[in-house]
C-alpha positions in Angstrom: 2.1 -8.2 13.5 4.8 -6.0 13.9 5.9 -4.9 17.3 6.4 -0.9 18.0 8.1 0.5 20.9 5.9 2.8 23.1 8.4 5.6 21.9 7.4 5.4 18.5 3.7 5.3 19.5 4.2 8.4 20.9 5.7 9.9 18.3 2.8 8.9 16.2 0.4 10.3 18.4 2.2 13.8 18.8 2.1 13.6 14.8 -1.5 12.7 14.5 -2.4 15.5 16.8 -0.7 17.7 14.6 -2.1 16.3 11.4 -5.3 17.6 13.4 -4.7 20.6 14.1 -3.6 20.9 10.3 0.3 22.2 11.4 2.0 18.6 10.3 3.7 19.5 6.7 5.3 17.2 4.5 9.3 17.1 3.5 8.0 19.2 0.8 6.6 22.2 3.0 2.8 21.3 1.8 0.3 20.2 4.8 -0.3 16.5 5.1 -4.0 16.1 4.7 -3.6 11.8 4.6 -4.0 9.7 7.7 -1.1 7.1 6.1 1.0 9.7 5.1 1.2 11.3 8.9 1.5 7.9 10.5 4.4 7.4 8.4 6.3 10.4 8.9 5.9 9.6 12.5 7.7 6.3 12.3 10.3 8.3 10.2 10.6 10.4 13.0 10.9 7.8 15.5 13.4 5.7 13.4 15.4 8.5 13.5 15.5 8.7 17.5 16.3 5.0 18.1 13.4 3.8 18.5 12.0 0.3 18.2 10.4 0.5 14.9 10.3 -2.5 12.1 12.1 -1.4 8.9 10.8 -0.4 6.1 9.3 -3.1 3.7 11.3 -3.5 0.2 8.9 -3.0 -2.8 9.6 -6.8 -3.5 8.9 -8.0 0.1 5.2 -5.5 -0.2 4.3 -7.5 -3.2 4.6 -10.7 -2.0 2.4 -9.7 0.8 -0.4 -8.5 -1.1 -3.1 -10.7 -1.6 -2.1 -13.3 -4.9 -4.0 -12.3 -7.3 -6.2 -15.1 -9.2 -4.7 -16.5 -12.5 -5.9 -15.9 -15.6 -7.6 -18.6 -17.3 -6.2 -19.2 -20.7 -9.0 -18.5 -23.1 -9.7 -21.9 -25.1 -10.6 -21.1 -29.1 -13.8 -21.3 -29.2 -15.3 -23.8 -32.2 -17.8 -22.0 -34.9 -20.9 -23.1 -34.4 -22.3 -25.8 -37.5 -24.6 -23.0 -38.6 -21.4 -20.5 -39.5 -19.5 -23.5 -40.7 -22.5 -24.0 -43.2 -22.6 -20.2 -44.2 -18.9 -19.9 -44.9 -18.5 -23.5 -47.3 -21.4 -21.6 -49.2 
């Protein structure tokens, strides 16, 4: 689990509170209605202070964390039954 300082906790928690009273906006100027979206521009905010906050995970390292997913079973041919073997000799 990764470890946050208690800075950047409060930084998410000022954020949330904003996010709540619906005056948090995004980099783009529109109001950020998503819980993950707010949480994260409060470690962005705290990263930017100096705070004790992991770094960002690569798109490589996040896909190696996500659950593997199950492999595909290759599909053996299947064998016509005696009955369509009969039909197509005919």
């Amino acid at each position: 689990m990764a470890k946050y300082s208690k800075k950047a906790g409060n930084k998410v928690e000022k954020v949330m509170h904003e996010k709540k009273e619906g005056t948090l906006k995004s980099g783009s100027g529109k109001t950020v209605t998503s819980r993950k979206q707010a949480i994260a521009i409060g470690l962005s905010e705290a990263r930017k202070e100096g705070a004790k906050v992991p770094k960002k995970a690569s798109p490589k390292k996040a896909a190696k964390k996500a659950a593997p997913k199950k492999a595909a079973k290759k599909a053996s041919p299947k064998k016509a039954s005696p009955k369509k073997v009969a039909k197509k000799s005919s």
